[in-house]
N, C-alpha and C positions, 0 to 999 in steps of 0.2 A: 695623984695625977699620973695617968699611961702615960707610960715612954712610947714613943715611935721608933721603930725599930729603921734605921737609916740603911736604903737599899743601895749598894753599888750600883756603876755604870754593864749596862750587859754588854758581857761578851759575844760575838760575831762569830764563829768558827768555820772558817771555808775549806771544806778538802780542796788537795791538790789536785787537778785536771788529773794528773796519771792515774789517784787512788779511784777515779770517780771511773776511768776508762777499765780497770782492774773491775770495778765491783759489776760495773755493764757486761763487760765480756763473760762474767763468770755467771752469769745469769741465762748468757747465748749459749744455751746445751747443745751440743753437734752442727754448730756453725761452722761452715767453711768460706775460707779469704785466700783470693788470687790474685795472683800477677806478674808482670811478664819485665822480664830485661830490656824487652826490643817490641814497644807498639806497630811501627812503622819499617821492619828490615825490607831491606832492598836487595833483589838478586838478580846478577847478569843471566838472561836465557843460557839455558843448558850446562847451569852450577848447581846445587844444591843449599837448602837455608832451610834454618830451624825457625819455628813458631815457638817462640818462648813461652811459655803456661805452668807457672809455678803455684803448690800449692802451701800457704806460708801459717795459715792454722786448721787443723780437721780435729773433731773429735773419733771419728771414726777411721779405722785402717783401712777397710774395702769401698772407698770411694766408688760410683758411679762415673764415667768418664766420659763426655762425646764433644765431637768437632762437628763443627756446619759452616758449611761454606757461600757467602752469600753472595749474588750476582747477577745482575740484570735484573732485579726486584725478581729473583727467586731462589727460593734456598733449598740448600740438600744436605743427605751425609757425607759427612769425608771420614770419621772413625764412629762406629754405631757399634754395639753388641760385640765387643773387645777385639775386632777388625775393621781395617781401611775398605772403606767404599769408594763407589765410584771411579773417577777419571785417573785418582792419586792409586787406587789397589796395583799392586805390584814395584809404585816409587815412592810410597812412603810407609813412615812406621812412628809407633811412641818414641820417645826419647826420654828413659826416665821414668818418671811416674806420670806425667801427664801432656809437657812438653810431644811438638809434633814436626818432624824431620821430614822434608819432602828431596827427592834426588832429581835432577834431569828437569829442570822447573821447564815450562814455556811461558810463552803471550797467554796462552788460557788461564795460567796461575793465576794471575794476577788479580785480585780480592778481596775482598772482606772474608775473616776466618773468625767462629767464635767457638771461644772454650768454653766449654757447661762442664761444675763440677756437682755432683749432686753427695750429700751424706747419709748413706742409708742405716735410718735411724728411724724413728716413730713420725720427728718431726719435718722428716726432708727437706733440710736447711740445704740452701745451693750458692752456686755464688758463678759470673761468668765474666769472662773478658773480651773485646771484639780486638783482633788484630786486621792492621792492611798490607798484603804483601803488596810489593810491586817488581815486577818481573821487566826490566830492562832490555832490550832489543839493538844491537849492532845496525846502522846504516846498511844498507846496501850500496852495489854501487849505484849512480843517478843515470836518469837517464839527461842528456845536456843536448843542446838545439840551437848550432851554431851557425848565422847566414855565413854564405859561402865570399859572396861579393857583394858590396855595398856601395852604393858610389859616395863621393864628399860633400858632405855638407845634407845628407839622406838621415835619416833615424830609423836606428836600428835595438832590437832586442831580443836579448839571449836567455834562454830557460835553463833551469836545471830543476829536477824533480826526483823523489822518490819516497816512498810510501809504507816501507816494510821498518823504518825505526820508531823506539818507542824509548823514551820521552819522545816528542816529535822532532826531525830534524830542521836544525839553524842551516844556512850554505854561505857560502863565501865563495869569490871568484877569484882567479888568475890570469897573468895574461903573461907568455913566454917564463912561468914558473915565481912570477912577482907578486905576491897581494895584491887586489885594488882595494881601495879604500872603500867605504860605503856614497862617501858622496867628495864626487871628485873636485870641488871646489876648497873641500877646509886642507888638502895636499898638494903642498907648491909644486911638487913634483910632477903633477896632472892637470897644472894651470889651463893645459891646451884643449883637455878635453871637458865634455860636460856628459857626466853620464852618474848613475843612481846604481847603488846595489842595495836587493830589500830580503834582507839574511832570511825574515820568515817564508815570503814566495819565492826564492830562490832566483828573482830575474836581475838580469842588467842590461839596465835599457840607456844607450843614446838619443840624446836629443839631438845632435850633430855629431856625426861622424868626422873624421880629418883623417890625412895620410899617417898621422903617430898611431893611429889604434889600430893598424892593423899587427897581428897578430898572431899569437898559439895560445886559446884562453882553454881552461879547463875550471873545472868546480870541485867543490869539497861539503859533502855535506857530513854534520856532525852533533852527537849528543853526549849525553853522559858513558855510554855503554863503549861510544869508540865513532872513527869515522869512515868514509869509501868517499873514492873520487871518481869523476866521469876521464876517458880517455883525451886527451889534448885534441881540438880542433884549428881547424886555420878561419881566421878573418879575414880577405881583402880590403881593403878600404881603395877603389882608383879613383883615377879624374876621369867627370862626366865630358866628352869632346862636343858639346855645341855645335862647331863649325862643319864637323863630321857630320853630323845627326840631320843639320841644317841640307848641307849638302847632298846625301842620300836622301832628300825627302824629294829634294828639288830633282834630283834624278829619274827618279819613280814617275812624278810625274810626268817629266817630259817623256817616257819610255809611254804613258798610258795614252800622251794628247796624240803620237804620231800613231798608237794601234789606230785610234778613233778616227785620224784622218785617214790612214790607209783604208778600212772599213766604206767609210763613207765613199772614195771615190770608188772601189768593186763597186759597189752598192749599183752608183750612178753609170757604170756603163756596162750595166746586166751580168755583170757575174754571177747574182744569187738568182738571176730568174729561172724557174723550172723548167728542164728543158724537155719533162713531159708533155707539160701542159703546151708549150710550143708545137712540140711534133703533131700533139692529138688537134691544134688549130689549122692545119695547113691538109689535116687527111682528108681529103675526097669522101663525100658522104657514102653509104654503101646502099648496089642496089642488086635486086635481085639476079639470079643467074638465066639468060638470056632474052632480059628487058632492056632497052634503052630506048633515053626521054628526050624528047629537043622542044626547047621552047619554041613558038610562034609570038612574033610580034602582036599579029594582029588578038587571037585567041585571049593572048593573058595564061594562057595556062600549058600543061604538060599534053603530048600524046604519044601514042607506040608511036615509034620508028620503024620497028618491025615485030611482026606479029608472033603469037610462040609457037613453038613447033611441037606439036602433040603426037 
């Protein structure tokens, strides 16, 4: 009788992820891997900032290197053929081995940046990273648009504007150097007034005006980069005089009913009649020189008087 030779339970054997990540990479001959400290750096206009681009494995020492810069769906050089192109030639430079240093940034910077590293080898293994700079922008000062006189109980609105900061500018208003609130109702302190501040349009608008709101308002508009204000203007706020208004109307006219009477009586005792056409009614017909005509009853008609002298 064969014995059965009794078989153990089988063994499993899993490598560790790292030996598994060890045998992969040794297999990628002249692979290169990058990347960067700072995807997103951020730089105040007219500072200088690096585009991080690190190269963290190469099999090869003379990397291929280039930058492109991307923008408005089109793209270009910024370091090609082991110098700076373009816009950056003369404010920027490598940093390092592949890192890329720009000085004097503006609003133009502002970007998609990509690094391409290339390994010049048989099998031109590459590898690249996209960075975004964003280039920050200072307010200016606003331009601010203040009524001068308002009467009470009238709606009034106040602008502030301006267009040169980037991130875009928030604004906030002032009145004799005090905050207003956005909406004057949630501040007991402005119980009396009703009036709206809208930080992204920069306005502040009354729905009623009163004699508290008059005023020295000014604006402030602001971002991350910093802020500018408009110069202080004045608000009046007076009382409308009714009785005044009323009065001066009633005046007017009685001033317009006595031209009309005075008018009419010239009128009616010939003042305006022409006093051409008068004179030319009363002239003597004209008749020739040494004719004259007398009527005859009986005749009906003209004859010489006297005959001519030939």
């Amino acid at each position: 009788m064969a014995l059965r030779r009794r078989r153990g339970p089988r063994l499993c054997v899993r490598l560790p992820d790292f030996l598994l990540l060890l045998l992969l990479r040794g297999c990628l001959v002249g692979a290169v891997n990058l990347k960067s400290s700072n995807r997103t750096p951020v730089a105040q206009e007219f500072e200088s900032v690096e585009l991080s681009c690190i190269i963290t494995d190469s099999q090869t020492n003379d990397p291929r290197i280039e930058w492109k810069k991307i923008k408005d769906a089109q793209t270009t050089y910024v370091y090609f053929d082991n110098k700076v192109q373009g816009d950056l030639a003369g404010r920027a430079e490598l940093l390092g081995q592949t890192s890329l240093k720009i000085w004097n940034v503006t609003r133009k910077d502002s970007a998609l940046y990509r690094c391409e590293v290339v390994a010049r080898n048989d099998r031109k293994e590459m590898d690249e990273i996209v960075i975004e700079l964003i280039v920050q922008v200072k307010p200016v000062p606003p331009v601010c648009r203040v009524p001068k006189a308002v009467p009470v109980g009238k709606a009034a609105t106040l602008r502030c504007q301006e267009e040169e900061g980037f991130p875009r500018s928030r604004y906030s208003w002032y009145r004799n150097d005090a905050p207003l609130p956005r909406d004057s109702r949630a501040n007991p302190r402005f119980q009396n007034s009703s009036f709206l501040v809208n930080p992204e349009t920069g306005t502040l608008v009354f729905n009623s005006v009163h004699k508290g709101d008059s005023g020295r308002y000014h604006c402030i508009a602001s971002n991350d980069a910093g802020s500018a204000k408009c110069a202080a203007q004045e608000m009046e706020v007076y009382d409308l005089n009714v009785g005044g208004i009323i009065g001066g109307v009633l005046v007017v006219l009685a001033v317009l009913t006595l031209i009309t009477v005075g008018i009419c009586c010239a009128y009616r005792r010939g003042y305006f009649v022409n006093n051409k056409q008068n004179a030319e009614s009363y002239k003597s017909p004209g008749r020739p020189d040494g004719v004259n005509y007398i009527r005859t009853g009986e005749e009906g008609d003209f004859r010489h008087k006297s005959s001519f002298v030939i």
